[in-house]
C-alpha positions in Angstrom: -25.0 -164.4 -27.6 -23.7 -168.0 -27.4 -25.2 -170.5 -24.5 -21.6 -170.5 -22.8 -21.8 -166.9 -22.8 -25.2 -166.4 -22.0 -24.7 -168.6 -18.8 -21.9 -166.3 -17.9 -24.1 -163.0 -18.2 -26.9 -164.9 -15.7 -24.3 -166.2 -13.3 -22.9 -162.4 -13.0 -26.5 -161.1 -12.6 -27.1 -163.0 -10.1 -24.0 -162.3 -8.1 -25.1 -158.9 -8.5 -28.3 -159.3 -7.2 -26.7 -160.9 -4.2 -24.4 -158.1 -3.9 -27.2 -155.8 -3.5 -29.4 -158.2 -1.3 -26.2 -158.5 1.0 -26.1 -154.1 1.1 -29.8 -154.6 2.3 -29.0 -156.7 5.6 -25.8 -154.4 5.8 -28.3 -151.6 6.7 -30.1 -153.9 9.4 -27.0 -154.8 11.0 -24.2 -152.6 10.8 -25.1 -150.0 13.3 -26.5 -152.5 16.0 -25.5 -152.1 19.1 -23.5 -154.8 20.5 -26.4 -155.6 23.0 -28.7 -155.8 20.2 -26.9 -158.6 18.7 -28.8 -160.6 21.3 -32.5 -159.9 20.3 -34.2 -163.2 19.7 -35.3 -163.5 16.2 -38.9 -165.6 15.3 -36.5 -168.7 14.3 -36.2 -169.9 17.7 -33.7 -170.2 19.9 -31.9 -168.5 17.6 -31.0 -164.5 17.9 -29.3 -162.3 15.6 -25.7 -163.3 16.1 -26.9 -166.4 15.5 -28.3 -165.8 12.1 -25.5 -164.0 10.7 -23.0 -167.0 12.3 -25.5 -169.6 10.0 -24.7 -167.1 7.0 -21.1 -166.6 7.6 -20.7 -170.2 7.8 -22.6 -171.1 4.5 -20.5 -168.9 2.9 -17.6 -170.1 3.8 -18.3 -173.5 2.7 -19.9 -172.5 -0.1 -16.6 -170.8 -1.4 -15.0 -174.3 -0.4 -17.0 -176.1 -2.4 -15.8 -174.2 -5.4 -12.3 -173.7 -5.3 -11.8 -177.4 -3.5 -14.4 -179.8 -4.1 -12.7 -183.0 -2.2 -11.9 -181.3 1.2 -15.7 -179.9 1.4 -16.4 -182.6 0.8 -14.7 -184.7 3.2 -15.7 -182.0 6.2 -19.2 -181.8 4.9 -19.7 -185.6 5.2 -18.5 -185.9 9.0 -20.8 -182.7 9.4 -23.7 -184.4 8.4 -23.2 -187.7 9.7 -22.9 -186.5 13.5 -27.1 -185.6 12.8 -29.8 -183.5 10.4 -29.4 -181.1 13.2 -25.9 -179.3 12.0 -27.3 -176.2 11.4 -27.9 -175.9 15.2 -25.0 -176.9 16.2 -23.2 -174.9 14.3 -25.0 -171.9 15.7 -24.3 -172.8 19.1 -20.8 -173.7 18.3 -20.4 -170.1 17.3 -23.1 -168.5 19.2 -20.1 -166.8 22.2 -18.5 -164.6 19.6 -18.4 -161.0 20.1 -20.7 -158.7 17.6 -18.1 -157.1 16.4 -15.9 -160.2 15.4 -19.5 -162.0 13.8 -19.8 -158.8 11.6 -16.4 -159.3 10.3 -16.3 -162.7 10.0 -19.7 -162.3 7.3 -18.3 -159.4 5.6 -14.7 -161.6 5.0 -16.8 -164.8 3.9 -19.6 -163.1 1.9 -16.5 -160.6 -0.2 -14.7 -164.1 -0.5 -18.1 -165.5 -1.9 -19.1 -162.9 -4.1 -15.1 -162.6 -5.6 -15.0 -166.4 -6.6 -18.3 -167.0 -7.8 -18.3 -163.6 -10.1 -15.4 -165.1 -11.7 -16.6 -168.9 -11.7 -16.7 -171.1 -14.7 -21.0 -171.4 -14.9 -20.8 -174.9 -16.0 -19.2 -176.6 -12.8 -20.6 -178.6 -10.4 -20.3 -178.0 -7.7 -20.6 -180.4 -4.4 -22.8 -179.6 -1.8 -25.2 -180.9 1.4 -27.6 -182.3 -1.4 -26.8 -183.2 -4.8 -24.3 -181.1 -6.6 -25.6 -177.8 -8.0 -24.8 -175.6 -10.6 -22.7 -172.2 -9.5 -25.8 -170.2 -10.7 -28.3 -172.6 -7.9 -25.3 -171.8 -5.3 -25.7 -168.1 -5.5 -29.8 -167.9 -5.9 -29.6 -170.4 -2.5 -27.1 -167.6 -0.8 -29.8 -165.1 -2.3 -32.6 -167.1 -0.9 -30.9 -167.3 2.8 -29.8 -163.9 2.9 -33.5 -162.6 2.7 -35.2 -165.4 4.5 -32.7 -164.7 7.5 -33.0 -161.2 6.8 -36.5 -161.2 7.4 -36.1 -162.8 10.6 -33.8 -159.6 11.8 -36.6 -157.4 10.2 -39.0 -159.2 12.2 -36.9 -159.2 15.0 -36.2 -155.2 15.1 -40.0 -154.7 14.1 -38.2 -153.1 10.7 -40.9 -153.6 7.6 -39.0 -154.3 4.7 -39.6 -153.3 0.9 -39.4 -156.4 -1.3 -37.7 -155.8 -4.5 -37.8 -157.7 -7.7 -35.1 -159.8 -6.7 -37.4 -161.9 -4.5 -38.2 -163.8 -8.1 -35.2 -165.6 -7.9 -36.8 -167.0 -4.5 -39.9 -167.4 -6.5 -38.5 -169.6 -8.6 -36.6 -171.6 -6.0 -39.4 -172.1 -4.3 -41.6 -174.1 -7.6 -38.6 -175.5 -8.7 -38.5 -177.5 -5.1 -41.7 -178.6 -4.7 -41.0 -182.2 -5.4 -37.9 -181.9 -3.0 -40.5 -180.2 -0.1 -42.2 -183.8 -0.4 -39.4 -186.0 -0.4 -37.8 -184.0 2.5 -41.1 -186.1 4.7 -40.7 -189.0 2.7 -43.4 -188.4 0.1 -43.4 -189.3 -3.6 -43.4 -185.8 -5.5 -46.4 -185.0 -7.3 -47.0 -185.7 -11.1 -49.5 -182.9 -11.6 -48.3 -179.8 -12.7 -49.1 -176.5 -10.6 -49.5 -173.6 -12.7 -47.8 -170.4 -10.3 -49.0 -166.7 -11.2 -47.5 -164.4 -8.5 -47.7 -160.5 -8.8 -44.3 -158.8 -8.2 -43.5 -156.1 -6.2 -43.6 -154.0 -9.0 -47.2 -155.2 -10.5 -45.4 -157.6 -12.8 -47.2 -160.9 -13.3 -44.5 -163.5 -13.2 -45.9 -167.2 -14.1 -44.3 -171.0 -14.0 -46.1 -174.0 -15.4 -48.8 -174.6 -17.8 -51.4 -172.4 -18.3 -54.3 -174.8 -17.9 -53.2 -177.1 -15.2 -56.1 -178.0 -12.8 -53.8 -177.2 -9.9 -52.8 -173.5 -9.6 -51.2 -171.0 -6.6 -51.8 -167.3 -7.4 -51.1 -164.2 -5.4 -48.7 -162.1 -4.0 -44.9 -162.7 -4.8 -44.2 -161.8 -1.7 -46.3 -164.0 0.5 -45.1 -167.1 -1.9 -41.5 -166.1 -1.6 -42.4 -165.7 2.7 -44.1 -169.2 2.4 -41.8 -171.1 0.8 -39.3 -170.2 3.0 -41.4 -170.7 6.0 -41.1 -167.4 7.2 -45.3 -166.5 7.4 -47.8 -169.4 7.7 -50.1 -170.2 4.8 -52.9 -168.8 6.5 -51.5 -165.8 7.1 -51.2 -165.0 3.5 -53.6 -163.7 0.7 -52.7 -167.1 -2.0 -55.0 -168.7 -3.6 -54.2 -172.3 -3.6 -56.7 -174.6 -6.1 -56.7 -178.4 -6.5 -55.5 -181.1 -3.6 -51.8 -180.5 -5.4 -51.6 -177.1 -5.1 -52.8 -177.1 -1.3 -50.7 -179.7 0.0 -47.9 -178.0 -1.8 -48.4 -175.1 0.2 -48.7 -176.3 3.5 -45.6 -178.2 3.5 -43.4 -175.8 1.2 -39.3 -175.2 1.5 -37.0 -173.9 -0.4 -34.0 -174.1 1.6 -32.1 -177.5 2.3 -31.8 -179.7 5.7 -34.7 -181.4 7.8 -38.3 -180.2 7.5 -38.2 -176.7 9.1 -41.3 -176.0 11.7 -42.5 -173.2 10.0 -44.2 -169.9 12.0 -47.1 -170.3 13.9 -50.3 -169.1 12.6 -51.2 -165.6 13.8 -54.4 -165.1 15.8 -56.8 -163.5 14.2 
């Protein structure tokens, strides 16, 4: 298999990851109630509408950015500029839509989504918030959103969740941003390597970085992948974090873009 076409077979794996991630939070949200559309999720003030509006919209733009570059663009630049804030305003922009409409609106922009990028040349570049990505980054950060959000439902209906192996594309989001969690509060990145040894769901041993760097985070996959996208405080998780590096790293994690997120509050012991 060539490089062109092996890029082709990763980009349609990882559409079809998404696929199945987005039949996951299908199963959390379809049969709500209408009422329940309202329950406050742990990303406050936000609620479940309001989550599934944040997808929705990313989506959409998302599928903008690929099939025209200059108007996203231009829309994503007066977005911005207005404040670091535009994924809150966007929620409350569409935060009075009825259930039943938000539900359609997802399913129309995530099918739209899934269509192009299936189909997408894996060698653009594609525009975004940030720096342009790759179309394979675009669908491991739609991936990565679609859990992290979907946890907050989870969490929100009190539903526990079984994490499957596709949580090591979010694994490897997360390391691969670990310079851009420092820059995002105006730190210089480290040079030190962090070697990352994580246990999958499935007892796997998944590992990034070299072997015998001084600075290592080792655990559960699933409490990196919950870190990372600050959906569990550090504490709260069974890591192991050693050297200065690999500690810092940790406490200040993200693996999504916009301004440094709050994170969830420690649980009391």
């Amino acid at each position: 298999m060539g490089d062109s076409d092996l890029k082709v077979a990763i980009l349609k794996d990882l559409v079809a990851d998404l696929t199945a991630e987005t039949a996951d939070l299908e199963k959390l949200i379809g049969g709500l109630p209408a009422d329940a559309w309202a329950t406050p999720t742990p990303a406050e003030p936000w609620n479940i509408l309001d989550q599934i509006g944040h997808l929705a919209y990313f989506d959409e733009t998302a599928t903008l950015a690929a099939t025209d570059g200059a108007r996203f663009r231009t829309e994503s630049e007066a977005l911005v500029a207005d404040g670091e804030d535009y994924p809150d305003r966007l929620v409350e922009k569409f935060h009075g839509m009825a259930p039943a409409d938000m539900l359609a609106w997802f399913r129309k922009t995530r099918s739209e989504f899934i269509s192009v990028f299936d189909e997408l040349d894996p060698s653009q570049k594609l525009p975004w918030y940030g720096p342009d990505m790759a179309p394979a980054s675009s669908v491991t950060a739609r991936l990565m959103e679609t859990w992290a959000h979907g946890q907050d439902i989870a969490d929100a209906l009190g539903v526990t969740r079984v994490p499957t192996a596709r949580i090591k594309h979010i694994a490897h989001l997360g390391v691969r941003t670990m310079g851009f969690s420092h820059v995002l509060r105006d730190e210089r990145p480290p040079a030190e390597p962090v070697y990352v040894e994580l246990v999958s769901p499935d007892g796997e041993l998944w590992t990034w970085g070299p072997e015998d760097a001084e600075n290592r985070v080792t655990g559960p996959a699933i409490d990196f992948v919950l870190a990372v996208t600050q959906r569990i405080h550090r504490d709260d998780t069974a890591l192991v974090s050693t050297g200065p590096v690999a500690q810092k790293w940790l406490s200040l994690a993200q693996a999504f873009a916009g301004a440094p997120g709050p994170g969830r509050p420690q649980k009391m012991s």
